[in-house]
LOTOR-230335 format. One record per residue: residue number from 0; chain; x, y, z of N, C-alpha, C in turn. Coordinates in steps of 0.2 Angstrom, whole numbers, plus 5000, padded with zeros to 4 digits. Example, Ala and Ser with C-alpha at 12.3 -4.5 7.8 and 13.67 -1.06 7.14 Angstrom:
% LOTOR-230335
<r i="0" ch="A" n_xx="5066" n_yy="4972" n_zz="5039" ca_xx="5062" ca_yy="4978" ca_zz="5039" c_xx="5066" c_yy="4984" c_zz="5039"/>
<r i="1" ch="A" n_xx="5064" n_yy="4989" n_zz="5035" ca_xx="5068" ca_yy="4995" ca_zz="5036" c_xx="5064" c_yy="5000" c_zz="5039"/>
//
This chain:
% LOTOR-230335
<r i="0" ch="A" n_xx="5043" n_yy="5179" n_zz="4849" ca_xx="5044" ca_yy="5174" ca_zz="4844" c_xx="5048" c_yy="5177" c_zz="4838"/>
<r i="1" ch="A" n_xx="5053" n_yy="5175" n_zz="4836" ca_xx="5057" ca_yy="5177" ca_zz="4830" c_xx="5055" c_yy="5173" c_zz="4823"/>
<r i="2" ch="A" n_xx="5056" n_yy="5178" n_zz="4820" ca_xx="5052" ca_yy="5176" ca_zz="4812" c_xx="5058" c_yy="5173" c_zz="4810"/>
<r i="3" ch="A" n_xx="5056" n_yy="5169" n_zz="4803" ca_xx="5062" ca_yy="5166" ca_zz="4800" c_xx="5065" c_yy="5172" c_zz="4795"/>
<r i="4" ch="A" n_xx="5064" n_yy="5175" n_zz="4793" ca_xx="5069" ca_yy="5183" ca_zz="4792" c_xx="5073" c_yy="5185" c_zz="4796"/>
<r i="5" ch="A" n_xx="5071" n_yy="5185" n_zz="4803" ca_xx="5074" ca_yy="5188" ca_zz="4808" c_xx="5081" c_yy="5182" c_zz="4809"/>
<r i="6" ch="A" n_xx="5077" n_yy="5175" n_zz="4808" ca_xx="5083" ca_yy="5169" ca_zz="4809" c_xx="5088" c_yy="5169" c_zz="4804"/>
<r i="7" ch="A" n_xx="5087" n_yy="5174" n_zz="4799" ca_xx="5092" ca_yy="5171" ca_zz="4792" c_xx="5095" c_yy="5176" c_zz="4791"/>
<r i="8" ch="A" n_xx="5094" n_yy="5183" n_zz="4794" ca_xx="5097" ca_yy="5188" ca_zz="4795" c_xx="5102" c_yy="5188" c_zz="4800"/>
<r i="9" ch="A" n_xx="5101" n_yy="5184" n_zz="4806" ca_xx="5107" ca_yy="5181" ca_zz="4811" c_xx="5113" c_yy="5177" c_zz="4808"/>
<r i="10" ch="A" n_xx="5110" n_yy="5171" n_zz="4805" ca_xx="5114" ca_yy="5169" ca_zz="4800" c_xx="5119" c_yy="5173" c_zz="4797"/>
<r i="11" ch="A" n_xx="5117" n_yy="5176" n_zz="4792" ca_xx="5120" ca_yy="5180" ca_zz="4786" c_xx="5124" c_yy="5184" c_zz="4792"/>
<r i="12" ch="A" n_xx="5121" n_yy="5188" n_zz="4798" ca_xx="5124" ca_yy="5192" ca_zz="4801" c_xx="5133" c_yy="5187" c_zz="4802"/>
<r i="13" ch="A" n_xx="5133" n_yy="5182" n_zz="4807" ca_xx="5136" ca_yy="5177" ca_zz="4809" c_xx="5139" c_yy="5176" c_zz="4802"/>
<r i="14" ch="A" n_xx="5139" n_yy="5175" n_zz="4797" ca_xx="5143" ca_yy="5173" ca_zz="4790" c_xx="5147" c_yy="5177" c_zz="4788"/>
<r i="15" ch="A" n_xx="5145" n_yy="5184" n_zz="4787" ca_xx="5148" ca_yy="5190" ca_zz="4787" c_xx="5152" c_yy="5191" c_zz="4793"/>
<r i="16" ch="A" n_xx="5153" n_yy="5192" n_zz="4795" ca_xx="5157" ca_yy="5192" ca_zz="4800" c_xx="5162" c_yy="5187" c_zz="4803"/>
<r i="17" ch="A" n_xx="5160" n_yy="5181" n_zz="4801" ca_xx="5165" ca_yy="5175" ca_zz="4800" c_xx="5172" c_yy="5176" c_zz="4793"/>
<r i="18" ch="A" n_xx="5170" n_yy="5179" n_zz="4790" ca_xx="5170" ca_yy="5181" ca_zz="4783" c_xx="5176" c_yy="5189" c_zz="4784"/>
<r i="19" ch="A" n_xx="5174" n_yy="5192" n_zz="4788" ca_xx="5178" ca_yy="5197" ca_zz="4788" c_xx="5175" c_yy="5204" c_zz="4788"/>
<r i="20" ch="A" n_xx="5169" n_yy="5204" n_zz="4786" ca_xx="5165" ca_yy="5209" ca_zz="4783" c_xx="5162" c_yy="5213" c_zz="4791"/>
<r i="21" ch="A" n_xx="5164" n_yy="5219" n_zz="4790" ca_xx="5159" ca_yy="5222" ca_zz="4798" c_xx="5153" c_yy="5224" c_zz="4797"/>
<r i="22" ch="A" n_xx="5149" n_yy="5225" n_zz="4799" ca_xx="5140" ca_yy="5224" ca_zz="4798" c_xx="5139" c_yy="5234" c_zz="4803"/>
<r i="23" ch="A" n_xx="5135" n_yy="5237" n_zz="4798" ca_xx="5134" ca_yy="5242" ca_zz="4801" c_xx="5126" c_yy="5243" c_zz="4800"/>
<r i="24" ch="A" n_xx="5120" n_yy="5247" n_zz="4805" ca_xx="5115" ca_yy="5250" ca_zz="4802" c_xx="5116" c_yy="5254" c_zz="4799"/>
<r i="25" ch="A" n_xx="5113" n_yy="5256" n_zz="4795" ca_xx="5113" ca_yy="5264" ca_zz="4790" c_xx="5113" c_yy="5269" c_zz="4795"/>
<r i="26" ch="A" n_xx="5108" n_yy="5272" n_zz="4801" ca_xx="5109" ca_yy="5277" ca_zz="4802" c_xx="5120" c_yy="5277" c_zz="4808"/>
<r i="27" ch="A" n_xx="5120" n_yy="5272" n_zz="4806" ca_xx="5129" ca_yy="5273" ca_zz="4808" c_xx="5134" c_yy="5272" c_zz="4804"/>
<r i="28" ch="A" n_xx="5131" n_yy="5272" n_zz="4800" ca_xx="5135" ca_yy="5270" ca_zz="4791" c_xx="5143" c_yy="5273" c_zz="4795"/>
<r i="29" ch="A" n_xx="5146" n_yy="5271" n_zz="4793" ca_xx="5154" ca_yy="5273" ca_zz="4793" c_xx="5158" c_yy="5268" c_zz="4787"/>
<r i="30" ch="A" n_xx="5160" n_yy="5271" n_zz="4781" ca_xx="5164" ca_yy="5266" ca_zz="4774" c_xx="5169" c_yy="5266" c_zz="4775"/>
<r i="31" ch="A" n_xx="5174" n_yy="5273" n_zz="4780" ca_xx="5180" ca_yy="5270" ca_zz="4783" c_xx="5181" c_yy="5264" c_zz="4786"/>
<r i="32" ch="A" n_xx="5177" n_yy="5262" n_zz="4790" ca_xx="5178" ca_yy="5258" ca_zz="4796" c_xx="5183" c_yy="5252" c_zz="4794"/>
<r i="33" ch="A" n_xx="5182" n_yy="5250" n_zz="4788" ca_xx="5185" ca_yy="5241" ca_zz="4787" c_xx="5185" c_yy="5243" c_zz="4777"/>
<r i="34" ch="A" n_xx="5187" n_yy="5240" n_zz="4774" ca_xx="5189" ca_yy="5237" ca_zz="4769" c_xx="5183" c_yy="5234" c_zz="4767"/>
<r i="35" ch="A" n_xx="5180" n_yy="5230" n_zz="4769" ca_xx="5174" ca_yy="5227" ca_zz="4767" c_xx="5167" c_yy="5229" c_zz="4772"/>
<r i="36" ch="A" n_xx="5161" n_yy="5234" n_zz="4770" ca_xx="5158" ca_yy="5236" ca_zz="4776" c_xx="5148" c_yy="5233" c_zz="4772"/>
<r i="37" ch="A" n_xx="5146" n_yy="5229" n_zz="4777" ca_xx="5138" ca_yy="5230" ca_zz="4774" c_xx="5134" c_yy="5231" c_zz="4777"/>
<r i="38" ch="A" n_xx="5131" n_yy="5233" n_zz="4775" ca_xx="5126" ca_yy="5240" ca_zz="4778" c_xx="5118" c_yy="5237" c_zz="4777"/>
<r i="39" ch="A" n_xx="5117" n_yy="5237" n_zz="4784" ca_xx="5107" ca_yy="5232" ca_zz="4784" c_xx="5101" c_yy="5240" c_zz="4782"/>
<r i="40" ch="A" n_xx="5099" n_yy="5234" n_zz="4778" ca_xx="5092" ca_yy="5240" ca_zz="4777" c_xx="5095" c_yy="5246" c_zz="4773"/>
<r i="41" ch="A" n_xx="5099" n_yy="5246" n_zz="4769" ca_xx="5099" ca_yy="5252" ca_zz="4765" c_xx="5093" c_yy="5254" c_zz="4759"/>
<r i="42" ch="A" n_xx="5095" n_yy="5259" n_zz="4759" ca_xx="5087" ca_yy="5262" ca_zz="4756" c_xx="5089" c_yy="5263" c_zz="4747"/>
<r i="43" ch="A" n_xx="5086" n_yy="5260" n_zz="4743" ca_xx="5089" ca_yy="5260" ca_zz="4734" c_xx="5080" c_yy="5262" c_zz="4733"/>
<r i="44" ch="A" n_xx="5080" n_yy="5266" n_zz="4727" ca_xx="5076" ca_yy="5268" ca_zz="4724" c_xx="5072" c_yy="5263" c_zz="4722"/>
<r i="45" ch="A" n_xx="5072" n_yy="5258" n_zz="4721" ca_xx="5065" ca_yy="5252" ca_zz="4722" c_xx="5064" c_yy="5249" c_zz="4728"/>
<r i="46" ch="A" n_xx="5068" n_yy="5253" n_zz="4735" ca_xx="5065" ca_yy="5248" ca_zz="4743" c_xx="5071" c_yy="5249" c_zz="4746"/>
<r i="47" ch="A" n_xx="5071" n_yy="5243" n_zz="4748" ca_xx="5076" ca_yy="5244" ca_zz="4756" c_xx="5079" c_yy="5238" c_zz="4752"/>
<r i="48" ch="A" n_xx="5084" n_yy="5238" n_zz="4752" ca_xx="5091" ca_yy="5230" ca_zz="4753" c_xx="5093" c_yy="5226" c_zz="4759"/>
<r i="49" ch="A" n_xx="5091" n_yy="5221" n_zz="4759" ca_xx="5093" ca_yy="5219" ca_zz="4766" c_xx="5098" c_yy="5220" c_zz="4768"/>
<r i="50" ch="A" n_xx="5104" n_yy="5220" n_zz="4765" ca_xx="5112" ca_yy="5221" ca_zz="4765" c_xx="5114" c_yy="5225" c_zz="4760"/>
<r i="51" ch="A" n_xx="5117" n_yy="5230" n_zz="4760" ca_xx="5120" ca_yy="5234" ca_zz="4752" c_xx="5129" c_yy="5233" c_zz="4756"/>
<r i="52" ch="A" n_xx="5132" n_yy="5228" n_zz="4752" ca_xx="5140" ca_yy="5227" ca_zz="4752" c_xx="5144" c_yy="5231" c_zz="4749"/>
<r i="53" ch="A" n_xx="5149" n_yy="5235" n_zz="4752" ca_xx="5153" ca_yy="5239" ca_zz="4752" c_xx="5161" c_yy="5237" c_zz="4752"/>
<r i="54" ch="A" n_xx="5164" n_yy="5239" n_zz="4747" ca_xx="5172" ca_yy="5236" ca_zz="4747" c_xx="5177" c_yy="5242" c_zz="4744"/>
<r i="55" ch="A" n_xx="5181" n_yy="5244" n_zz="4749" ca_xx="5186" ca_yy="5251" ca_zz="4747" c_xx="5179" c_yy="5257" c_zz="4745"/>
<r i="56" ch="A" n_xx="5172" n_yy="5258" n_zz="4751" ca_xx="5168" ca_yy="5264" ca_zz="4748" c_xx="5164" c_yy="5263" c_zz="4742"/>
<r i="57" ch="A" n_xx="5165" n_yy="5257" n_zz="4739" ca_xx="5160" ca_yy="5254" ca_zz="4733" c_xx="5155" c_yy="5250" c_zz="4734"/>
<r i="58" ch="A" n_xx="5148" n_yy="5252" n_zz="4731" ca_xx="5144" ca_yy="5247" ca_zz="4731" c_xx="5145" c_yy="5241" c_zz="4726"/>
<r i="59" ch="A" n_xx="5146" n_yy="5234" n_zz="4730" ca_xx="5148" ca_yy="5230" ca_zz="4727" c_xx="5142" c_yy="5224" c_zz="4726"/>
<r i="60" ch="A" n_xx="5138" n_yy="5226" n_zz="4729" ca_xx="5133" ca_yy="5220" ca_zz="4730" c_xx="5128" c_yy="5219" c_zz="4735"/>
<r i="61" ch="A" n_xx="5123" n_yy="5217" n_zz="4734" ca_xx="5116" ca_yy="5216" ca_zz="4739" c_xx="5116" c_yy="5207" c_zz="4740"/>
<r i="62" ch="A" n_xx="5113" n_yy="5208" n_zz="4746" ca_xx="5109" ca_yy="5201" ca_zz="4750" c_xx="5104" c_yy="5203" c_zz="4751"/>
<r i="63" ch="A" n_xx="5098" n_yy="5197" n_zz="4749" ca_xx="5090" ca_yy="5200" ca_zz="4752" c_xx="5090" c_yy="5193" c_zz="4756"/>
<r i="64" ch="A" n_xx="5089" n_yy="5196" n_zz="4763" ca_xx="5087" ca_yy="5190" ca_zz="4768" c_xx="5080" c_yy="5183" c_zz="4766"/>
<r i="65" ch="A" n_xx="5080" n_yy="5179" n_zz="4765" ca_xx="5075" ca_yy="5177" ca_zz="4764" c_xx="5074" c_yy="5170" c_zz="4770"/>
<r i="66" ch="A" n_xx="5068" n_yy="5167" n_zz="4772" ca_xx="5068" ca_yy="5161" ca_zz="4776" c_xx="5070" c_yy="5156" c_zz="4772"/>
<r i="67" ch="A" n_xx="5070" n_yy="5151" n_zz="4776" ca_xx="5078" ca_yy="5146" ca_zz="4773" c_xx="5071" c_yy="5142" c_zz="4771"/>
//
């Protein structure tokens, strides 16, 4: 069965990538890869980010998956 996190994470997955944005796990992190890169499940000093957004190497921003 798939949780609705799991469903909203496909979503945002699917968004982002419609968007231009390339979707990496952390342990593959690569910042070269594209101009705009977001990284699932990154690790920040209060938890995990569902997305930490990357633009030219820069944190630019977070998304926290939430059920719709």
């Amino acid at each position: 069965m798939t949780t609705p996190e799991a469903l909203a994470r496909q979503n945002i997955d699917r968004q982002l990538t419609a968007c231009g944005w390339v979707i990496q796990n952390r342990p593959d992190l690569n910042l070269h890869v594209s101009r705009g890169v977001a990284v699932r499940e990154f690790k920040l000093d209060t938890g995990y980010a569902d997305y930490l957004l990357f633009v030219d190497e820069r944190a630019v921003g977070v998304i926290e998956a939430k059920a719709e």
